[in-house]
C-alpha positions as CSV (number, residue, x, y, z in Angstrom):
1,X,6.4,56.2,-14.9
2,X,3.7,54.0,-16.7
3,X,6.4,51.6,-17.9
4,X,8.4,51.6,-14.7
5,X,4.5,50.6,-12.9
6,X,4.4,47.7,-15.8
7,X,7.8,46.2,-15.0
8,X,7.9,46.4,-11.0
9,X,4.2,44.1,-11.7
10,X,5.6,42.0,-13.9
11,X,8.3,40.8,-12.0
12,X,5.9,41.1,-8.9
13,X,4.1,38.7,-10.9
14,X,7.3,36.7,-11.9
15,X,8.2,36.2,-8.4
16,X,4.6,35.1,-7.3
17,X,4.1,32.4,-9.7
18,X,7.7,30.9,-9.3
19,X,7.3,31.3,-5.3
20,X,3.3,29.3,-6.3
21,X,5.3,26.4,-8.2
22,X,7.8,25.8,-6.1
23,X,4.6,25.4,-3.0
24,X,2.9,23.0,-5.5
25,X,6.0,20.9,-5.9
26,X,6.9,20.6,-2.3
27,X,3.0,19.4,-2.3
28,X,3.6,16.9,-5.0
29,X,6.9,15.5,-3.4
30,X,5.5,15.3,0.1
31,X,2.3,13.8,-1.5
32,X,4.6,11.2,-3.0
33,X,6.9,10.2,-0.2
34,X,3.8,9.7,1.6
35,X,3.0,7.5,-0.8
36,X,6.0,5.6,-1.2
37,X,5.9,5.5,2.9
38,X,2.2,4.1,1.9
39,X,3.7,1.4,-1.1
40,X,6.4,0.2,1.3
41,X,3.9,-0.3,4.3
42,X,1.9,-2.5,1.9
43,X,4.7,-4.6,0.6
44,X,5.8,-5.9,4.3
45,X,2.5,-6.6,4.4
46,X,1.9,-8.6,1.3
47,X,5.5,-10.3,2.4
48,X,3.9,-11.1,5.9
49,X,0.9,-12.7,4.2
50,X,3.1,-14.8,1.4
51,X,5.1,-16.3,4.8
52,X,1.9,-17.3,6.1
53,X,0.8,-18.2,2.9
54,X,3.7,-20.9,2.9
55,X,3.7,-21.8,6.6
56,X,-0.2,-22.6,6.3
57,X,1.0,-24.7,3.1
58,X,3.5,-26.9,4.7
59,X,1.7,-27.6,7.7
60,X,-1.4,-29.1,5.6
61,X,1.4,-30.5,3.8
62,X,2.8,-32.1,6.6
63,X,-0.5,-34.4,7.3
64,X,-1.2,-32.6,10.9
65,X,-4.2,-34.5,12.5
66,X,-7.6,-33.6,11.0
67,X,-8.6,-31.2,13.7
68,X,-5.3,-29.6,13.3
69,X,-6.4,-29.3,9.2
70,X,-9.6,-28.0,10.3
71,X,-7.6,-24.9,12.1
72,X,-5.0,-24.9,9.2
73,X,-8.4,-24.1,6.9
74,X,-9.9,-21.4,8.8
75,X,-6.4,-19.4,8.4
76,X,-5.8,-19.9,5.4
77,X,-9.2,-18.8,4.9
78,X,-8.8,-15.8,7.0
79,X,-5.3,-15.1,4.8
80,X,-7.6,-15.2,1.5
81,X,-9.5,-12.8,3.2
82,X,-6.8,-10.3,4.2
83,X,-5.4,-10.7,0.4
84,X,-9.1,-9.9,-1.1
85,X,-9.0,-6.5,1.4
86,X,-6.2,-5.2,0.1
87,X,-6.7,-1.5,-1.1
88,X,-4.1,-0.3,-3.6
89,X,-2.5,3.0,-3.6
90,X,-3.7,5.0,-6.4
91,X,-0.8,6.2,-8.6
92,X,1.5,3.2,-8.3
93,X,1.0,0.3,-10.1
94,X,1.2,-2.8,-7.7
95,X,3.9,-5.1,-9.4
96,X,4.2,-8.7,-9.2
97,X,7.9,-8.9,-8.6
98,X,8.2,-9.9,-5.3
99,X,11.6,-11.9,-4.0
100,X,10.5,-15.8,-3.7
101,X,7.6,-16.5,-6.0
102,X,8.5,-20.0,-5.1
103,X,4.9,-21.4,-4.1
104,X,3.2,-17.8,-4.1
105,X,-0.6,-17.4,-6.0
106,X,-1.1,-13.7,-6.6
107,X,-4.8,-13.8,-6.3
108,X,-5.7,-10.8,-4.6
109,X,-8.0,-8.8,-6.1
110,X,-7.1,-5.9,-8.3
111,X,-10.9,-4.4,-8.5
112,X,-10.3,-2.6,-5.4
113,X,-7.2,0.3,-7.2
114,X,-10.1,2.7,-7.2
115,X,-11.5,2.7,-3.9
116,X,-8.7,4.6,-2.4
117,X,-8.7,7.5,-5.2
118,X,-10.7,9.7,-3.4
119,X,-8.4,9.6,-0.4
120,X,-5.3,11.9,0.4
121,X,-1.8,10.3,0.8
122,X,-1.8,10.4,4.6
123,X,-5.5,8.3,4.5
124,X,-4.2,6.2,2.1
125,X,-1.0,5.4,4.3
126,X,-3.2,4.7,7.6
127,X,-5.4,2.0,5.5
128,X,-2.0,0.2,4.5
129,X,-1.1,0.3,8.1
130,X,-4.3,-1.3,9.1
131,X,-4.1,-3.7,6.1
132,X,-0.8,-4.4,8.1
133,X,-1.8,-4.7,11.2
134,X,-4.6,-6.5,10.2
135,X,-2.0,-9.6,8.6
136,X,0.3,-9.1,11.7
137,X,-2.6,-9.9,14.1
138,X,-3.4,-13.2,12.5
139,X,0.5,-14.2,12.1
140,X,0.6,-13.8,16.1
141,X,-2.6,-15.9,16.5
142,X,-0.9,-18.8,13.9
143,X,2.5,-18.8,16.4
């Protein structure tokens, strides 16, 4: 009987760790699409801000009157501020291989990777929406 006791908890135990991985990795794998979700978010955004980048560009090129540079300055200003916010998602390396490097300066700042470590996937995602939204809102005040 002792042996038949030994094998029903052994496999009781079998079952319970395979049933534990398989939770973690549904974990892991909805951790990551959120993630991704978060990495896709933030490239629109960082295409957003290379349009403005370029728009801002040709208008100064353009010779606009000087009040008009004036206002062309305090964007592009505000865009070098929105690029120096950006908060990368831990995890995923942020590559430089955007489509159209034509006239683009990757200057943002890379010392800010680790001040999202601390936060889960579904925090990390809303920051990259704001980051977004925060791009978005001066695009619509450019127009």
């Amino acid at each position: 009987m002792n042996i038949s006791k030994c094998l029903m908890l052994c496999f009781f135990l079998a079952i319970l760790t395979d049933c534990k991985n398989k939770s973690d990795d549904a974990k892991v794998n909805g951790s990551e699409a959120i993630l991704n979700e978060a990495l896709s978010i933030q490239d629109q955004a960082i295409h957003i801000g290379m349009s403005l980048d370029s728009l801002i560009d040709d208008r100064m090129a353009q010779g606009a009157m000087s009040q008009d540079i004036e206002a062309l300055k305090k964007w592009k200003s505000k865009v070098n501020e929105w690029k120096y916010n950006m908060v990368e998602i831990p995890g995923i390396e942020h590559g430089h291989d955007h489509v159209d490097h034509t006239g683009h300066n990757h200057d943002h700042d890379h010392t800010t990777s680790d001040a999202a470590s601390h936060l889960k996937p579904a925090d990390i995602k809303k920051v990259q929406i704001e980051w977004k939204a925060a791009i978005e809102a001066i695009r619509d005040s450019i127009r």
